[in-house]
Backbone bond lengths (Angstrom), bond angles and torsions (degrees), N, CA, C in turn:
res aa  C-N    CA-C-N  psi(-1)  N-CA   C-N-CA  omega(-1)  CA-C   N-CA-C  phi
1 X - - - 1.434 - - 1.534 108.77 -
2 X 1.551 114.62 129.21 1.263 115.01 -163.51 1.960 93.85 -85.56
3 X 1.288 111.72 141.68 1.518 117.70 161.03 2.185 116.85 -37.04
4 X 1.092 93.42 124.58 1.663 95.90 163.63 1.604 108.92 -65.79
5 X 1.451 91.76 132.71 1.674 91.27 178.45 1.702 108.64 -105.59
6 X 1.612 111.29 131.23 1.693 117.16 172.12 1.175 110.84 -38.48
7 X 1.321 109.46 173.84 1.506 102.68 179.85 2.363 86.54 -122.86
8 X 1.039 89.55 127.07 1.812 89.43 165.69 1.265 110.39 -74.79
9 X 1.326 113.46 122.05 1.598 122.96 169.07 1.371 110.51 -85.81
10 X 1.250 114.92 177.71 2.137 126.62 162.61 1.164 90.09 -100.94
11 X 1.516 104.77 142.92 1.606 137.63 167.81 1.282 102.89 -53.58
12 X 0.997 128.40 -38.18 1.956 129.86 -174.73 1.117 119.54 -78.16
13 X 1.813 103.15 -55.31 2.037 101.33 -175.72 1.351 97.62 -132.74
14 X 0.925 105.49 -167.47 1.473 116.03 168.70 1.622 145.71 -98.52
15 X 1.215 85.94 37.25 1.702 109.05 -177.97 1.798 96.78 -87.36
16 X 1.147 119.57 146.23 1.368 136.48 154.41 1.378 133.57 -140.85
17 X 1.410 115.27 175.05 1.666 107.90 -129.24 1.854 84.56 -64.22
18 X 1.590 105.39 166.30 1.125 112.59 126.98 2.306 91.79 89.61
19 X 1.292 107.20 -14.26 1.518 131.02 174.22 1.562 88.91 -75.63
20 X 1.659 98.89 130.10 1.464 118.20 165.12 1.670 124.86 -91.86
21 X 1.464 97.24 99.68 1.861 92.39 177.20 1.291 107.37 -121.86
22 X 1.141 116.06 141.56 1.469 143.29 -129.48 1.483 119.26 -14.38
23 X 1.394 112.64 73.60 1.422 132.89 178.56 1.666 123.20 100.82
24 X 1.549 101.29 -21.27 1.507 102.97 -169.10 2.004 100.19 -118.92
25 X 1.730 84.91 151.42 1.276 93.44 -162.96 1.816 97.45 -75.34
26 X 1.289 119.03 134.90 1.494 118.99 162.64 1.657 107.81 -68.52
27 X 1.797 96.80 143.49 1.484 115.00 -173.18 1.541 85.14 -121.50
28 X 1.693 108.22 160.93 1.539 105.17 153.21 1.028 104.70 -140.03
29 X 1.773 121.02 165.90 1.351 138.63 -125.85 1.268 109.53 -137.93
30 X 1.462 144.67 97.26 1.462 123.51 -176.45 1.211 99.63 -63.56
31 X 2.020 101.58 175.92 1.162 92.15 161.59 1.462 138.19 -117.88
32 X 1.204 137.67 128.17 1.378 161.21 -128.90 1.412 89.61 -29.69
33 X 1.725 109.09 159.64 1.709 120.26 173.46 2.289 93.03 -91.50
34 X 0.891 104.16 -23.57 1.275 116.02 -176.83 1.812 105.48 -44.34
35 X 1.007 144.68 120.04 1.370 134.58 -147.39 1.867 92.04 -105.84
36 X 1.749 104.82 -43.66 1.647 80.31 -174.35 2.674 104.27 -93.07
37 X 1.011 97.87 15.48 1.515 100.64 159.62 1.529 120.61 -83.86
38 X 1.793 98.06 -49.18 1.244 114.64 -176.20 2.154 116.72 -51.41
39 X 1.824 87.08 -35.81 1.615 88.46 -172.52 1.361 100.31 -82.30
40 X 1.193 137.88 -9.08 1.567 141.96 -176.59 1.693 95.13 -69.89
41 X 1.223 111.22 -63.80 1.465 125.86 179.86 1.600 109.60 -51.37
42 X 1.569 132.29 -31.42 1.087 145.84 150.42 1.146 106.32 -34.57
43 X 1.515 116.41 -101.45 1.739 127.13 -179.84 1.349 116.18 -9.60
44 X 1.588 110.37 -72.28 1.333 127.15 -171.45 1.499 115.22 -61.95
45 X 1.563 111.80 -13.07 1.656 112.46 -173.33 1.733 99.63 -86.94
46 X 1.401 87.27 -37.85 1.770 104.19 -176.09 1.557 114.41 -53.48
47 X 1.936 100.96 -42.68 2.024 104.76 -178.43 1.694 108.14 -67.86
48 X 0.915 111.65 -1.77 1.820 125.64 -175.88 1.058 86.50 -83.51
49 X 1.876 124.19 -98.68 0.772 165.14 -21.45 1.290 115.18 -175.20
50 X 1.216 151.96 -21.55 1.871 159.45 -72.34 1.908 87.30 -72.94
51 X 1.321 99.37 -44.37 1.584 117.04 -150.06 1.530 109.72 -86.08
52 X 1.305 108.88 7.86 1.091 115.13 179.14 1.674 134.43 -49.96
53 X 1.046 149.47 135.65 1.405 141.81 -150.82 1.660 97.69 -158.40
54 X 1.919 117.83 89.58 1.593 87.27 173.78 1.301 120.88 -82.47
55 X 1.154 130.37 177.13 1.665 156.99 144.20 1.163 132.40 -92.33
56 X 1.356 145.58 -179.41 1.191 141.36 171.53 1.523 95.78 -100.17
57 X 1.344 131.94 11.10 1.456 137.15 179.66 1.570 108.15 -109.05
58 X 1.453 117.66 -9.17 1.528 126.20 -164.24 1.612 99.45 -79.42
59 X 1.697 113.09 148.48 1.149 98.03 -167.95 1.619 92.95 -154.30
60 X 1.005 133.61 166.33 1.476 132.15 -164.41 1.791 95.24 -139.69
61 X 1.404 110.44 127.81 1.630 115.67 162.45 1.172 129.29 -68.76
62 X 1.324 124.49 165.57 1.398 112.47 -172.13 1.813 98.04 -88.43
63 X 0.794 154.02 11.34 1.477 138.35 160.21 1.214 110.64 -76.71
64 X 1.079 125.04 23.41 1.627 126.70 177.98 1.483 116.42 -131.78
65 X 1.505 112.68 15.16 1.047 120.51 172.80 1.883 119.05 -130.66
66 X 1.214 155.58 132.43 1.071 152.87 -138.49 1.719 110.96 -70.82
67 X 1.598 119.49 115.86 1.356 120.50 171.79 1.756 93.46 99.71
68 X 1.612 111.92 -13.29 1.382 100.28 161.40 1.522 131.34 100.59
69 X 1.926 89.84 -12.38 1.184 122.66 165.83 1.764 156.49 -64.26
70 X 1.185 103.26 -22.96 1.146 150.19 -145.78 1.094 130.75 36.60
71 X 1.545 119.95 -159.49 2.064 101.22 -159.82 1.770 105.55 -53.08
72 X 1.041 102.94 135.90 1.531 117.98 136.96 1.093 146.84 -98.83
73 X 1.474 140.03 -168.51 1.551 119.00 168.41 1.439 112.45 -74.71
74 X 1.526 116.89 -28.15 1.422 114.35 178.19 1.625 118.57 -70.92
75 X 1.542 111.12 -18.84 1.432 110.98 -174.17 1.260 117.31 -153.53
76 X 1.656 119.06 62.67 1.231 96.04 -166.80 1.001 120.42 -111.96
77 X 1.290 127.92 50.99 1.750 146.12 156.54 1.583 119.98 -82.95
78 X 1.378 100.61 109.51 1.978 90.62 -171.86 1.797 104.82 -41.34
79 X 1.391 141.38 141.85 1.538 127.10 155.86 0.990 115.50 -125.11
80 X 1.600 125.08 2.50 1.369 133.27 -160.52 1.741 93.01 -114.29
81 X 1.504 104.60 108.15 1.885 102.67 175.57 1.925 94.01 -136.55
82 X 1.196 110.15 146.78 1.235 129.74 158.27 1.685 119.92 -43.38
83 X 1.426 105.86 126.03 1.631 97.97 176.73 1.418 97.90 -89.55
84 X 1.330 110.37 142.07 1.561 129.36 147.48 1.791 123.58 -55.84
């Protein structure tokens, strides 16, 4: 019997990898080795987030980044977050 595998969630909502929302497959995203990108990605997890706590396991989906994709070179600051 092969092991059940977890499912990886996003640090923000509750989408995980490989989950279909509205047509496209969700990816997730560590976050950057880049120290002053990485704290950008900090801040913005935190205005979501209050309770936020990263890890080197924390990981961000691509619906939180523009076109749905996640970072690219043209955009790679999550800007897309859920209103409360």
């Amino acid at each position: 019997m092969s092991p059940k595998k977890s499912r990886k969630y996003c640090c923000i909502c509750s989408h995980y990898r490989e989950e279909m929302v509205d047509g496209k497959v969700i990816s997730l995203h560590r976050y950057p080795a880049n120290v002053a990108i990485r704290r950008i990605w900090l801040q913005r997890s935190r205005l979501v987030r209050k309770d936020f706590v990263y890890t080197a396991n924390s990981q961000m989906c691509s619906q939180h980044f523009v076109n749905f994709n996640g970072p690219s070179k043209d955009h790679p600051l999550p800007s897309v977050f859920p209103n409360k």
